[in-house]
C-alpha positions in Angstrom: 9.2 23.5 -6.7 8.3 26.2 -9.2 5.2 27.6 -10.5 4.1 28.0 -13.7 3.3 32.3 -14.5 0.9 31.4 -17.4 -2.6 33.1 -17.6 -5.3 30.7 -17.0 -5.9 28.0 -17.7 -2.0 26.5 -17.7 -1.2 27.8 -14.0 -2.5 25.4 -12.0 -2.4 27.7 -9.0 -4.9 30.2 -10.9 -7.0 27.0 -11.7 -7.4 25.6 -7.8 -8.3 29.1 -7.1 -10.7 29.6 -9.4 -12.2 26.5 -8.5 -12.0 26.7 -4.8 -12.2 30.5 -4.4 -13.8 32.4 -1.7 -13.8 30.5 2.1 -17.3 28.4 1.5 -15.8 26.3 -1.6 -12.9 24.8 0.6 -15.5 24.4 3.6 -18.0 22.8 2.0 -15.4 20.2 -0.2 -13.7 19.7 3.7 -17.3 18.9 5.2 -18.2 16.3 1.9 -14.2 14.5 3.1 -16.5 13.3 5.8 -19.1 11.8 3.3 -21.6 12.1 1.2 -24.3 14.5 2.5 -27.8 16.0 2.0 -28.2 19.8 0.9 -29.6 21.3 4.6 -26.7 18.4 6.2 -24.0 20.8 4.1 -26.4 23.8 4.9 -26.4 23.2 8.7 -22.7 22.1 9.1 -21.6 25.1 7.3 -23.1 28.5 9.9 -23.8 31.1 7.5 -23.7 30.3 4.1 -26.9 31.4 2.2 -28.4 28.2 0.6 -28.1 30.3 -3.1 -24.2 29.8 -2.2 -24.5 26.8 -1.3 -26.5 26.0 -4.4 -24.2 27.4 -6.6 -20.5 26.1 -5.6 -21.7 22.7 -5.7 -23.3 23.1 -9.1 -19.5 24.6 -9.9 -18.4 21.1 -8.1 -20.5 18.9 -10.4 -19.5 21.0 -13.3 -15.9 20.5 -13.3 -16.3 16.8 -11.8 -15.6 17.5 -8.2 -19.0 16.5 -6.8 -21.3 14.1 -7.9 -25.3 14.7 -7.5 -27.4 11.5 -7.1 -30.9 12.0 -6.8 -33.1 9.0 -5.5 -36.5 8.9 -6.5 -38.2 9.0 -2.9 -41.2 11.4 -2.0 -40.1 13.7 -0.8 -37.2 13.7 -3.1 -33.6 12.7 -1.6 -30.9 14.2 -3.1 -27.3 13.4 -1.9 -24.3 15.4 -2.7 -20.9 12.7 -2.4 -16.9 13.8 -3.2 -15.8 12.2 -6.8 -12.1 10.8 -6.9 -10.6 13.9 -8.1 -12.8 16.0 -5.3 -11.5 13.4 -2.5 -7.9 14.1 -4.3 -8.3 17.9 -2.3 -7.8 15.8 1.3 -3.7 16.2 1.1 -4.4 20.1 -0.4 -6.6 20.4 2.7 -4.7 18.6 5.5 -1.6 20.2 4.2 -3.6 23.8 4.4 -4.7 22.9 7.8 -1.3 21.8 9.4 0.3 25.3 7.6 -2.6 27.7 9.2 -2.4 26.3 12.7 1.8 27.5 12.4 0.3 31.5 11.7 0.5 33.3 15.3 -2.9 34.6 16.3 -3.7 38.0 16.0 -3.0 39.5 19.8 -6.7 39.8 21.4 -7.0 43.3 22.6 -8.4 42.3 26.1 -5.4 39.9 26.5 -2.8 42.1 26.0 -4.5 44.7 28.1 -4.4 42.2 30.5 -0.6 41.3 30.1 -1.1 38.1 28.4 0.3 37.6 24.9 -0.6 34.9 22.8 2.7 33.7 21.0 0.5 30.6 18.5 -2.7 28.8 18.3 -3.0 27.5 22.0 0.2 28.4 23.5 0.4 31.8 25.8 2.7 34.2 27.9 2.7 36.4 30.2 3.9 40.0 29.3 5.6 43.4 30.8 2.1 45.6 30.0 3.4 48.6 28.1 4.1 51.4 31.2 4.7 49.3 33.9 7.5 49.5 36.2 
């Protein structure tokens, strides 16, 4: 595989990062994979993003054609945010992002290691000689 060096926009890794930068704009397209959803849905499944974040990515998302917007014309209003075909194209980017991160060790916990315990990867530990022992 090789990359393309070009300034943006013909390097498609500068693209998908400009699209998807920052931690909320892969979240929030991972959380729509599930279905379409309501603004406070995204808003609740998503602990800690301000709702002007919120706001903003997915009016980046219906921008670029990611994300459609349908509003039904209910009191009070109903709007639902849904994944287009290209946005539900992300779901191999994402999967194959997922199965790559769960491969990175952890970082060692301090109260672990203090304990004698190291932790080799996600879920898998072993004991340790503690640093001074005999």
């Amino acid at each position: 595989m090789s990359f393309s060096c070009a300034p943006w926009p013909d390097c498609g890794v500068a693209r998908f990062l400009s699209l998807l930068e920052g931690p909320w704009a892969t979240l929030i397209v991972r959380n729509l994979l599930l279905g379409p959803a309501r603004f406070t849905e995204l808003r609740d499944g998503l602990e800690g993003i301000s709702a002007h974040t919120l706001t903003r990515r997915l009016r980046t998302f219906e921008t670029h054609g990611i994300v459609t917007r349908t509003v039904h014309a209910e009191i009070p209003p109903r709007v639902v945010y849904e994944l287009t075909d290209l946005g539900r194209s992300l779901e191999p980017v994402l999967q194959a992002m997922d199965a790559w991160a769960v491969t990175v060790p952890l970082p060692p916990d301090p109260d672990a290691v203090a304990a004698g315990v190291e932790v080799a990867h996600a879920g898998e530990r072993r004991e340790v000689a503690a640093a001074g022992r005999a």
